[in-house]
N, C-alpha and C positions, 0 to 999 in steps of 0.2 A: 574501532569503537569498543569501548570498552567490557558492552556485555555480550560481545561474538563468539567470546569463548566459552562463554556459560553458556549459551544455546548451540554452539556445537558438541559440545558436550552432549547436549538434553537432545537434540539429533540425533546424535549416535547412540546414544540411549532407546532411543525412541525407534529408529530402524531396526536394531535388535530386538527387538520386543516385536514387531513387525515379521519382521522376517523366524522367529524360532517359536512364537507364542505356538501358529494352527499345528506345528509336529510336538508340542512339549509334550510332559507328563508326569504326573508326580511330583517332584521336589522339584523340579524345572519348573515346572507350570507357574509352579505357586511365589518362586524366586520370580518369575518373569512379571506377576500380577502385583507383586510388592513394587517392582520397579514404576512398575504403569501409575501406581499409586500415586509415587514420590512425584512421578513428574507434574503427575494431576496437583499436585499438591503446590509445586513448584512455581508450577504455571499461574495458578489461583492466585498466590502468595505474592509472585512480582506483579500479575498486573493489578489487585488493589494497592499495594506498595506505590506506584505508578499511578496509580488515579489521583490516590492520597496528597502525592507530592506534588503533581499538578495543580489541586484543589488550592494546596499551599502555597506555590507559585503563585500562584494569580492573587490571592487576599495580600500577599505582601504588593505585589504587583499597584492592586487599586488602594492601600495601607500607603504609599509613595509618590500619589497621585498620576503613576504612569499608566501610557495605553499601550496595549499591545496591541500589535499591527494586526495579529491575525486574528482579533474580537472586534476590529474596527465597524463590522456588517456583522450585527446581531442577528441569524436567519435563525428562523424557528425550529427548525430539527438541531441545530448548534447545540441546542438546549437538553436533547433527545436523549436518554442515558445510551442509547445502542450506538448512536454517532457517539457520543465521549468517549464508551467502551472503543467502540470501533478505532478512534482516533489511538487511544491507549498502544493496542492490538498493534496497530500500522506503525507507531514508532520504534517500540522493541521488535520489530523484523515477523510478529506471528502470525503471516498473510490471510491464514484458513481463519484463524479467529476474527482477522478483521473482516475477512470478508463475511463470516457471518452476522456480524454484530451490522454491517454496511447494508448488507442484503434488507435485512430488518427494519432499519431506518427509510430505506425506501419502496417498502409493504404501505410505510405508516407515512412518510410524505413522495406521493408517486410523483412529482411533478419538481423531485430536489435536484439541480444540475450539481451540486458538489459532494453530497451524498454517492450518486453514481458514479463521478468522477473518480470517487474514493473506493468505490466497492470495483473498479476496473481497472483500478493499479495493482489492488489489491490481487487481483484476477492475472494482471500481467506480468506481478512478483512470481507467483506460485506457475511462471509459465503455462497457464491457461491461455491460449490466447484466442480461443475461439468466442469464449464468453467474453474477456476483455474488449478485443474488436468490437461486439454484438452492443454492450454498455456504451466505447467510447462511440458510434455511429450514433446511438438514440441519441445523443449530445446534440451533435451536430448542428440539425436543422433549429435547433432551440434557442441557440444562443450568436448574439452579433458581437459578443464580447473578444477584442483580439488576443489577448494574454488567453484566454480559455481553450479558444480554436489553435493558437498554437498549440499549446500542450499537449490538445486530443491529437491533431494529427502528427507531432514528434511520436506520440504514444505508436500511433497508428505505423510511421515509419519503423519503429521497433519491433512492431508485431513482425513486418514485410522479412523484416532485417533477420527474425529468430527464424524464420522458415526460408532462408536463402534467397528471399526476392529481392536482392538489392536492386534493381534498375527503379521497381515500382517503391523501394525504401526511401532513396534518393529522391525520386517525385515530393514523398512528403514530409522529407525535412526540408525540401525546399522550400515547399510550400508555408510550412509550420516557420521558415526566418524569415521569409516576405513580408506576412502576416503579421509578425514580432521581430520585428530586428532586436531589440533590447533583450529577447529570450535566446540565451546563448546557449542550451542545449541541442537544439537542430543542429548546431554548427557544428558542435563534437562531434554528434552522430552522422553525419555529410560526410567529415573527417575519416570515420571508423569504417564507412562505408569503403571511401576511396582506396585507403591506405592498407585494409583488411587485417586494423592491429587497434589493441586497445578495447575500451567497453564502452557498450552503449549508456548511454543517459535516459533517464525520465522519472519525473514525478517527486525531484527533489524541490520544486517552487510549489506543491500545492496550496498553500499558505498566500501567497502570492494571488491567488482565486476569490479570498474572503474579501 
């Protein structure tokens, strides 16, 4: 992708800063708060850059008379600026930010299955998986939808998967292709299990949810 390099950059930027800010001193300090700056600055900069271009995306979008697949289900928080931030956040890779902007969104609609969807990917980017689990579980009982229950529980099979539970990983990718045969993620991850090679999958169909 093309701006992975930019943010490994602003990473290692950012670890530095991390790691030398609590012993600096003096001219260090102040070199180290400069940098913290830039990033703030950086960070700010791409994601209205990224709102902007989406905003513009879309008017050409309905300017053409096309639909986009994943405006097809107008939901109320869609509209929410912490869900658009959030949405922003989730696609240039900034998991913390999205998960805060996600978090927010569902303070202000407690009852959103995609909002939390979103703030527990976000959770399972950033290798959180205790809160991720916690979010994809409230799902669960909520929803009869089969594209969603797959997702949560391939999710869920990833969590098993990042703490060495494969036997119980396996359980719920199985589960999550029963459920979805047309959702081909489980199947990788089934795969990655058996073979103990390759990368997990999730949370590239969220879109797929709307």
């Amino acid at each position: 992708m093309m701006f992975q390099h930019v943010f490994a950059e602003m990473n290692d930027m950012l670890e530095e800063i991390a790691e030398m800010y609590p012993i600096a001193k003096g001219n260090q300090k102040q070199e180290l708060g400069k940098k913290w700056q830039l990033l703030k600055a950086m960070s700010d900069g791409i994601i209205e850059e990224w709102l902007s271009f989406e905003e513009k995306m879309s008017d050409v979008r309905k300017s053409w008379g096309l639909t986009d697949s994943a405006k097809i289900v107008e939901l109320p928080e869609m509209k929410s600026g912490t869900f658009i931030k959030g949405q922003g956040y989730y696609k240039l890779m900034m998991y913390s930010h999205a998960a805060e902007q996600f978090k927010r969104t569902t303070e202000e609609f407690q009852d959103s299955l995609l909002a939390r969807i979103y703030l527990a990917m976000s959770y399972l980017n950033m290798n959180d998986t205790r809160e991720a689990g916690r979010h994809f579980q409230w799902v669960l009982p909520l929803t009869d939808n089969k594209r969603l229950r797959s997702i949560v529980y391939n999710a869920l099979g990833c969590i098993e998967a990042k703490m060495n539970h494969m036997d119980k990983a396996q359980e719920y990718f199985t589960l999550a292709h029963h459920i979805d045969p047309s959702f081909t993620e489980p199947l990788n991850n089934l795969d990655v299990c058996q073979q103990k090679r390759g990368s997990l999958q999730f949370g590239a169909q969220l879109t797929s949810l709307l």
